[in-house]
N, C-alpha and C positions, 0 to 999 in steps of 0.2 A: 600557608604553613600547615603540613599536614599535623594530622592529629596522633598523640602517642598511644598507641595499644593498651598500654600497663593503663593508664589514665582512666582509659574510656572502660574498661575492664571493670576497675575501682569502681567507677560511678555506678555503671548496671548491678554491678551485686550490691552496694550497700543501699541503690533504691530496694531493688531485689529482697533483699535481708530484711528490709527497713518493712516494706509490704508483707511478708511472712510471719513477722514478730505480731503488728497489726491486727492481719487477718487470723493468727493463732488467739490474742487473744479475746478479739468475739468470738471465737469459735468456742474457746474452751467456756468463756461466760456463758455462752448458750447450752453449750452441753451439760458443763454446772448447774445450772437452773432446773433441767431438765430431769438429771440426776437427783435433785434435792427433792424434786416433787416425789418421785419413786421411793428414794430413800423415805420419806414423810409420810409415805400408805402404808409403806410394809410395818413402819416402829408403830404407828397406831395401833394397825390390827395386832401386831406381834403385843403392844401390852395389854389392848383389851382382853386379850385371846388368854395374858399370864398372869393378869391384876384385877380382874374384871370384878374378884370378889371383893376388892378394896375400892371396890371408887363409891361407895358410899364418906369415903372417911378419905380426902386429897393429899393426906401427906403420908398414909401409909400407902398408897396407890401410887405417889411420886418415887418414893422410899424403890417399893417395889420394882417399877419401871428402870430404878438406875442400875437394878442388878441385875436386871436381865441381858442389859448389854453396855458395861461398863466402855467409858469411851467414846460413845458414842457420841458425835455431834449437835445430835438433837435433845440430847439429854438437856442442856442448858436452856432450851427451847420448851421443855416439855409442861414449863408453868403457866404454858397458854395454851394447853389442852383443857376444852370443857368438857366437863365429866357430868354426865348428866344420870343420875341412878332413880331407880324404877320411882313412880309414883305411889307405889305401895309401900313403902320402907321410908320416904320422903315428904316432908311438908314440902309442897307446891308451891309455897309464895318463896321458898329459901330456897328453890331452886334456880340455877342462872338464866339471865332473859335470852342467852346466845343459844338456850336449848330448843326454842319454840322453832327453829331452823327446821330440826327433824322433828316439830310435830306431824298432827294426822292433816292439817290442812297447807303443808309443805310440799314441794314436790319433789324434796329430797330422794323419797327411796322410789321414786317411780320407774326408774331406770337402773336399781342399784345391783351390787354384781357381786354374786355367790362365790365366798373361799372358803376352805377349811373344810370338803367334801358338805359343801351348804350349809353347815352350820354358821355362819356368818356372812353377813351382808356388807359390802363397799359402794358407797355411794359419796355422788360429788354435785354441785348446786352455784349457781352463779347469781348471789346476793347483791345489787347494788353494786357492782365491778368490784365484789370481793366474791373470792372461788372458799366454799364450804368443803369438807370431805367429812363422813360421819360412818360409822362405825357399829351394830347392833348384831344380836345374834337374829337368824334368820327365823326363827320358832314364835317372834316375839312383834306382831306387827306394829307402827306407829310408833306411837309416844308410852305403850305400856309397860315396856321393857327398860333395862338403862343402855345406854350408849353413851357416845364420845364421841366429841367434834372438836377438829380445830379448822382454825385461817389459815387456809395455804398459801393467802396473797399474805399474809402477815410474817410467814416461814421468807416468802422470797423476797418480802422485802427488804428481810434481815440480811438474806444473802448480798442482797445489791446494794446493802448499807456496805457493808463488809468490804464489798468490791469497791465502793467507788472510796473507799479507805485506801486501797491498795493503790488505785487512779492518782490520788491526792501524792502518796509516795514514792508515788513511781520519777517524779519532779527531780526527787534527790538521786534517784539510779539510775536518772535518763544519760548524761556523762557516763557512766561507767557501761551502759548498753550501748552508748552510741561508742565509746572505744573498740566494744569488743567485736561492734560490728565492722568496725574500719581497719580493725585487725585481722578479721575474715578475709575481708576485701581484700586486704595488700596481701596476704598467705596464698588466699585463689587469686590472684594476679600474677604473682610470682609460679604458682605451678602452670600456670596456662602458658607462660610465655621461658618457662624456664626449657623445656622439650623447643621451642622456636628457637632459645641462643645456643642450643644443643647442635641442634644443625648449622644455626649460621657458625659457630666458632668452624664445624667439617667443610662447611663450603669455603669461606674466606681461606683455607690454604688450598684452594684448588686453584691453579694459572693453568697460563698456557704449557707449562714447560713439566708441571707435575701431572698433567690430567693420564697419560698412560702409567705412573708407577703408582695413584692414590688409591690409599686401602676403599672396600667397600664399605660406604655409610649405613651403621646399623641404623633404623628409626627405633626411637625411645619409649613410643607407643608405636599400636596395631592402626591407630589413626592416620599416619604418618608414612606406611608403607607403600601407598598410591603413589603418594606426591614425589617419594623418592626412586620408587620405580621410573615415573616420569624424568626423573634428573638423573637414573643412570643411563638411560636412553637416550637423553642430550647430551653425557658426558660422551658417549661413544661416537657418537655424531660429529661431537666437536672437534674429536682425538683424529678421527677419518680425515674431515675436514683440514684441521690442523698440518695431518701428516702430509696430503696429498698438497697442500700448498708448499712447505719446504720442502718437496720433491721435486715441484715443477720450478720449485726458486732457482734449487743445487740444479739440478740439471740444465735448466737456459740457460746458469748460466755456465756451465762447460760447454754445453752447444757453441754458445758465442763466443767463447776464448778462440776458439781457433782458425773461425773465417775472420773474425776481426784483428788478429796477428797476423793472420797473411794481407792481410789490407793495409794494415800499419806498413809490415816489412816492405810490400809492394810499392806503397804510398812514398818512403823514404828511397827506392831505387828511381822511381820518376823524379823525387826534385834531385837527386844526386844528378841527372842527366839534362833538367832545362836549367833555361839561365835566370837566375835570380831577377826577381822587378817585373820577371815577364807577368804577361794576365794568366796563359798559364801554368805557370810556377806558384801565384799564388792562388788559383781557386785547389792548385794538387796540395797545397800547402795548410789550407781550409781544411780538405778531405780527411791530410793525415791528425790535423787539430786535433774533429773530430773522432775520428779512432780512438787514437789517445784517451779520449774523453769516456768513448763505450768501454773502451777496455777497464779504465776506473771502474767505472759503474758497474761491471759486471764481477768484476774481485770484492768490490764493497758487498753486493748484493749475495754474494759466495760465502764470506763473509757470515752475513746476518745470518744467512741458511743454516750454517755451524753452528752460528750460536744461538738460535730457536729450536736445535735440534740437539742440543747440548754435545756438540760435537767438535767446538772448537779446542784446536791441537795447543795443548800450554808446554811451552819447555821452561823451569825453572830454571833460575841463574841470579845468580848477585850482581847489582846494579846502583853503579856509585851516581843518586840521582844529581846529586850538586853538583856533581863537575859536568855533567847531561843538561841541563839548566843554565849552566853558566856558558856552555858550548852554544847550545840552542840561542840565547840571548844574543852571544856577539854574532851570531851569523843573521840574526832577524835587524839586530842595529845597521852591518852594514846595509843589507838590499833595502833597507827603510828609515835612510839616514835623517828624516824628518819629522819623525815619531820618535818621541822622547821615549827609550824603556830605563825604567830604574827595578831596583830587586833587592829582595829580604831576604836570603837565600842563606839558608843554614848548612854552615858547611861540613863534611864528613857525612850526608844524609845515605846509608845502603839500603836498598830494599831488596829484598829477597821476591822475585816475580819474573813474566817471561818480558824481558826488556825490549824485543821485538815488538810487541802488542804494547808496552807503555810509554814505549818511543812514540809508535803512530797515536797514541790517545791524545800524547802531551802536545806534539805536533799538529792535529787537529785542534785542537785550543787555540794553541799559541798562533795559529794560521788562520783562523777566524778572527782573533783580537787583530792582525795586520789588516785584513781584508775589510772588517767592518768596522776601522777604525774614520776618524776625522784628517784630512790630507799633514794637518800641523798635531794628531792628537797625542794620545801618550800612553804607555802600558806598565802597570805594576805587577810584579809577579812577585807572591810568595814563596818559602818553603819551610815550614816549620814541623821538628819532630819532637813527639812525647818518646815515652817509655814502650809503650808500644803499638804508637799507631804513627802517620804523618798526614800533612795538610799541604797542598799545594792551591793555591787560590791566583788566579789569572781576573783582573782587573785592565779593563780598558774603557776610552772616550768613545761615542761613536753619538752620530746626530740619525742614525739610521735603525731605531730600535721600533719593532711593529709592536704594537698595543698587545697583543697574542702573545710575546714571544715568551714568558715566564708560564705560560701552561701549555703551550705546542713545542719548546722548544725540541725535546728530544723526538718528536713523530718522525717518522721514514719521510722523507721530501718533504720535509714541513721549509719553506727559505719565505716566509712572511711576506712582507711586501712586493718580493723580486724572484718571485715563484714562474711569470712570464715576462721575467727581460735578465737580460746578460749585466746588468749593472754592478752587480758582487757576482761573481762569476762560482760554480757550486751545485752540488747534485741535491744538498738536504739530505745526505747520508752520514756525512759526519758525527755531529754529536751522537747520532744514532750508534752509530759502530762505536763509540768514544764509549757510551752509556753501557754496552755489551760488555767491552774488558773492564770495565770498571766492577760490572757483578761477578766478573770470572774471577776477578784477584777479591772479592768480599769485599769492594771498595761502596763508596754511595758519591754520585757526581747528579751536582743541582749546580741551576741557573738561576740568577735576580739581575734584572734589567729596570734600568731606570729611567728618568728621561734624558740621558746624557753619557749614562755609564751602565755599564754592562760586567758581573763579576762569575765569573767559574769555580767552583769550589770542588775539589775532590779530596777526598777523604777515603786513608784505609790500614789495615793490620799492617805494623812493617812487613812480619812473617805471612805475606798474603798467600803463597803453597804450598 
């Protein structure tokens, strides 16, 4: 079983989607992190740099710090900033123990990094797998100045508290992302394959019989224009193709109408002249058979030529089919007085059609149900009319029905079993030409074979011209 498009579409994008959403958000939690450190140096320096005269005294220095930039995220955070003020303005023992970080035997500012055209110093320190960052003006070495420090691992681990709050809730939105992801999926499934039914709706009305009058297939995208270039270039191909076959059809068979009527005519002047019984009277007798036979063959195949080339000749006329039906019947009763025919034949049936053409159609049926019947078997025939359509259904016995014959039935020389022997005697042209005037009058003619019984069904507009 192959596998459906749309299906397999679906699945790739919503891994797809499902991988994207993922790797977006480690990405952004990394970039977050990252950000927050940044964010964390500049609000430091920015309040030492605008409260610097308050951090002897932490809640006018906090006061301070929320005005400078109302808002702010770290504002909330900023009650774990240590504020360390000079030793000279300060008793030493009521200063906090997280100052001794940036004392003189620290190696906080060994590396630390000049802002504010050097008037203050940025330094960072890696305590016990906690990251310091500390803050002094540059004029002021060590411990004798005041500064500021806080825990940057303390900042981010707020953040990744934070985060894996959102992780925890994410449980309850995961349904509502996993919808909208499967909604993506079937919306790009549908645009990818909706340009595919675009073309197949243009191709499926292309046959044999439209390919010279069908318009030029626009493609839907610029994607698309290769592949249809390729198929007008088999369209053209096929039309060639097409044409030069009912040419060579029409024409062999006019060729052969005319030496095979002087063969006939000729074949009939010999047995007019020997004496019947003789050997040969009948091998001339054989000869004309055959004629007769090509000559069929070669009208039927004249025939098909017409009507693949849409060129068969229809004369419209009113045609009383019930009394045609009921004619047809008694003349097949008598030559086949051992086959039961019974009939449901509605009477007063007219059809408006060329009665030439649904003589031979009905005749080809009803000629088949004698031929491929059982020596004792039996044929029902319908006729049944609506309002504006009719049904003629041809029903027969037969013990000779090939396994094939409900999907081969209408092929050109399709005759199943008896393709090489004369046992049902027949070209396999038949239902074929039958199957033709049935699409000339807008009719539809199907076969169902069983293992016993074999039924015809034609169906069509009364007013079929």
């Amino acid at each position: 079983m192959r596998r459906s498009l749309k299906i397999h579409i679906f699945i790739h994008v919503l891994i797809v989607a499902s991988l994207v959403v993922f790797v977006n958000r480690n990405i952004a939690q990394w970039l977050l992190l990252d950000q927050m450190k940044g964010l964390l140096r500049t609000s430091i320096v920015t309040a030492f740099e605008k409260c610097e005269a308050e951090i002897d005294h932490a809640e006018d220095f906090y006061s301070c710090h929320r005005k400078i930039n109302p808002g702010n995220i770290l504002n909330s955070f900023a009650g774990s900033y240590v504020l360390c003020p000079s030793p000279a303005v300060s008793v030493l023992s009521l200063r906090p123990q997280e100052c001794d970080v940036g004392s003189k035997q620290s190696m906080l500012w060994a590396n630390a990094q000049k802002l504010q055209n050097g008037k203050l110093e940025l330094a960072s320190l890696a305590v016990q797998d906690e990251v310091w960052i500390g803050v002094k003006r540059a004029d002021q070495p060590g411990f004798e100045g005041p500064m500021m420090l806080v825990n940057e691992s303390a900042a981010v681990n707020m953040l990744s508290q934070l985060w894996s709050y959102r992780d925890r809730n994410l449980v309850f939105a995961l349904p509502i992302i996993v919808l909208m992801l499967m909604m993506m999926a079937v919306y790009l499934a549908y645009l990818l394959t909706r340009a595919i039914s675009i073309l197949e709706t243009a191709l499926t009305s292309l046959n044999a019989n439209n390919l010279d009058s069908a318009q030029k297939i626009e493609a839907p995208y610029r994607e698309f224009q290769k592949m249809l270039a390729v198929f007008e270039d088999l369209r053209q191909r096929l039309l060639e193709s097409f044409a030069k076959t009912r040419r060579f059809a029409a024409d062999a068979s006019h060729e052969l109408r005319t030496p095979l009527t002087i063969l006939r005519g000729n074949s009939e002047l010999m047995i007019n002249d020997l004496t019947p019984g003789s050997k040969i009277y009948d091998q001339v007798n054989k000869i004309h058979n055959e004629a007769e036979r090509l000559i069929e063959i070669t009208e039927k195949l004249l025939m098909l030529s017409r009507a693949d080339a849409n060129n068969m000749v229809i004369a419209s006329a009113d045609m009383n089919l019930s009394e045609f039906l009921q004619e047809m019947i008694e003349e097949g009763a008598e030559s086949f007085p051992n086959i039961r025919i019974s009939n449901e034949i509605q009477p007063g049936v007219h059809w408006r059609c060329d009665a030439a053409l649904i003589a031979q159609l009905i005749h080809n049926l009803f000629a088949n149900a004698l031929k491929y019947n059982k020596p004792d078997g039996w044929i029902h025939l319908q006729l049944r009319q609506t309002t504006s359509s009719l049904k003629i259904e041809i029903s027969n016995s037969s013990d000779l029905i090939p396994e094939d014959l409900n999907e081969r039935a209408f092929e050109r020389f399709y005759r199943g079993n008896f393709a090489h022997s004369r046992q049902a005697d027949g070209q396999g042209l038949g239902l074929s030409i039958a199957l033709e005037i049935a699409k000339v009058h807008r009719g539809k003619l199907s076969l169902h074979g069983t293992n016993d019984k074999v039924t015809v069904t034609l169906e069509a507009p009364l007013q079929a011209l």
